[in-house]
C-alpha positions as CSV (number, residue, x, y, z in Angstrom):
1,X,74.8,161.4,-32.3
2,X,77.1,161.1,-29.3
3,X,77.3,158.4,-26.6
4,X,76.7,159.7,-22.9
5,X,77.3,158.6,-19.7
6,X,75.4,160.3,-17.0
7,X,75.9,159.8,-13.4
8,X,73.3,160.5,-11.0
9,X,69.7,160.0,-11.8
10,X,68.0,162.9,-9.5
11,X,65.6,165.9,-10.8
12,X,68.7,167.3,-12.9
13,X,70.5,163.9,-13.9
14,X,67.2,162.1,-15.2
15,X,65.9,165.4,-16.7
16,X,68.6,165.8,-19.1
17,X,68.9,162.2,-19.6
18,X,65.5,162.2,-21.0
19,X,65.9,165.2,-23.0
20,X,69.5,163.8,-24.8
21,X,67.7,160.3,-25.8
22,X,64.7,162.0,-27.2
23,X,67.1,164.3,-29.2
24,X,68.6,160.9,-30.3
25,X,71.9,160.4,-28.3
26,X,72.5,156.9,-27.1
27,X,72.3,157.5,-23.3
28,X,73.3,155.8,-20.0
29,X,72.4,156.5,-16.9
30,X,74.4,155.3,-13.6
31,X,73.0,155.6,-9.9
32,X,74.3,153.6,-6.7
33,X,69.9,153.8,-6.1
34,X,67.6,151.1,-7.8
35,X,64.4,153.5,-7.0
36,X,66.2,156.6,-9.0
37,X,65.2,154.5,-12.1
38,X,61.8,155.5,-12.0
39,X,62.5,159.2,-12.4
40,X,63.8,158.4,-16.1
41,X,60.3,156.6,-16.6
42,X,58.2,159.4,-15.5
43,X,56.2,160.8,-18.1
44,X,57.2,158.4,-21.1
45,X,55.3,156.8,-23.5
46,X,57.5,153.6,-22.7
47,X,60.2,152.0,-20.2
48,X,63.8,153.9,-20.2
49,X,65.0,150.4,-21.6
50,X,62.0,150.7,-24.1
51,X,63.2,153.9,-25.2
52,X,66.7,152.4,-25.6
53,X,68.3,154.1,-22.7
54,X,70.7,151.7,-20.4
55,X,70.8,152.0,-16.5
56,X,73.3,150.5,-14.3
57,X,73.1,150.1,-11.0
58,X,76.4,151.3,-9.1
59,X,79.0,153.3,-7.4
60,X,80.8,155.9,-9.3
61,X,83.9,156.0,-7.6
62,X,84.0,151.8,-8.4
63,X,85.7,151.3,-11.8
64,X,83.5,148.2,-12.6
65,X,79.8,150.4,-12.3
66,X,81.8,152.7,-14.8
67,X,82.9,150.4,-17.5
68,X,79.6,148.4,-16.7
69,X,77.9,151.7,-17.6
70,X,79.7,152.1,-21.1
71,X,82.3,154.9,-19.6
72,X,85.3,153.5,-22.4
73,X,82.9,154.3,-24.8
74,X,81.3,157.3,-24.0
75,X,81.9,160.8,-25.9
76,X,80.3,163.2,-22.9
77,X,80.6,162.4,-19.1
78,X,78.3,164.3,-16.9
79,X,78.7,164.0,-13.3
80,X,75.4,165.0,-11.4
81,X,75.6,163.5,-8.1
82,X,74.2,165.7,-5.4
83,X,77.8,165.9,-3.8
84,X,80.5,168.2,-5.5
85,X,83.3,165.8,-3.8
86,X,81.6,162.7,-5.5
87,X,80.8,164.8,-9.0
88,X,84.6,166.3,-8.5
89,X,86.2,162.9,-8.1
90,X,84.5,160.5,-11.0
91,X,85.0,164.0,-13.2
92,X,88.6,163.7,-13.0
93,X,88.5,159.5,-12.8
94,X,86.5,160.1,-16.4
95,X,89.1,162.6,-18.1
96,X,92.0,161.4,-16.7
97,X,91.8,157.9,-16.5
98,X,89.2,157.0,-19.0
99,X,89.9,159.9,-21.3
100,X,86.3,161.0,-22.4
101,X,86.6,163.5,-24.7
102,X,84.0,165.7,-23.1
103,X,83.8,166.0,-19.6
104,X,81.3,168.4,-17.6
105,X,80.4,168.6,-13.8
106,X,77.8,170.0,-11.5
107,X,79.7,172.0,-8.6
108,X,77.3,173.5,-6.4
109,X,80.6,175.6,-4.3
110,X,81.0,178.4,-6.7
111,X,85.1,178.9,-5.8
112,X,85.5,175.2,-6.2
113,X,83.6,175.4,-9.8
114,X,85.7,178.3,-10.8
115,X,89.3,176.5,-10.1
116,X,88.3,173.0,-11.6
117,X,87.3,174.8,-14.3
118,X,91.1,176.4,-14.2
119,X,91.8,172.4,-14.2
120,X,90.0,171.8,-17.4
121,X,86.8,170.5,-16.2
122,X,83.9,172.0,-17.7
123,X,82.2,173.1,-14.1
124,X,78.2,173.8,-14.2
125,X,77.5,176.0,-11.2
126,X,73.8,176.3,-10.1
127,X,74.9,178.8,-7.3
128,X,76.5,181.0,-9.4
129,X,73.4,180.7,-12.2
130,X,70.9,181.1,-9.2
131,X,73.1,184.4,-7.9
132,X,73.4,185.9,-11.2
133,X,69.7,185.5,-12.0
134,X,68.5,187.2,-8.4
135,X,71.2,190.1,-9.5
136,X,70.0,190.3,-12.9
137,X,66.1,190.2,-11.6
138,X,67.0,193.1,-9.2
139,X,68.9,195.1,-11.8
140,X,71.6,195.1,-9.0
141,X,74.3,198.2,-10.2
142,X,77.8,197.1,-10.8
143,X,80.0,197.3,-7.6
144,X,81.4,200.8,-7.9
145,X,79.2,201.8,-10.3
């Protein structure tokens, strides 16, 4: 069982969230909106709390929300935010600075994705996934094929 700290409670954040504390990971969820709170109740038998989830209500780029939301003791550090600059920045304030042994990051810019990576940040792309999927669907020949 690992310890994570998710950032940004939104359709992807809160949908994973869910899905790591019903697979029995301790989970924390932190979002600068009160309201995104109800995304991690949707469609449970009881509260986020109830299902012994924590929720803290804060910036990402402030060191407090962070260490309020268990950061110093988390084993995975998923940045979500619907801003690569925001998900790019806490990333690096998690692995560098906090030195979570797992770090991973939504990047929406594909080029951006592919030199963090370079960096050492394990970059999720959903551009990339999306184009490879339309190519894949279309059975697309190789380029110079």
């Amino acid at each position: 069982m690992s310890f994570v700290l998710i950032v940004g409670s939104g359709r992807v954040g809160s949908t994973v969230a869910r899905n790591l504390l019903a697979a029995g990971h301790e989970v924390s969820v932190l979002d600068g909106d009160p309201l995104s709170h109800e995304r991690l109740d949707a469609g449970q038998d009881s509260t986020w709390e109830g299902a012994g989830g924590r929720f803290t209500i804060g910036q990402a780029i402030e060191r407090d929300a962070l260490v309020e939301a268990g950061i110093e003791s988390a084993d995975v550090f998923i940045a979500s935010t619907n801003g690569d600059n925001t998900n790019l920045t806490i990333a690096q304030i998690a692995q560098k600075m906090f030195k979570v042994p797992r770090v991973m990051v939504r990047v929406m810019d594909p080029a951006r994705a592919e030199w963090y990576s370079a960096q050492g940040l394990e970059t999720i792309c959903p551009t990339s996934y999306a184009v490879d999927m339309f190519e894949k669907a279309l059975e697309l020949p190789e380029a110079g094929a």
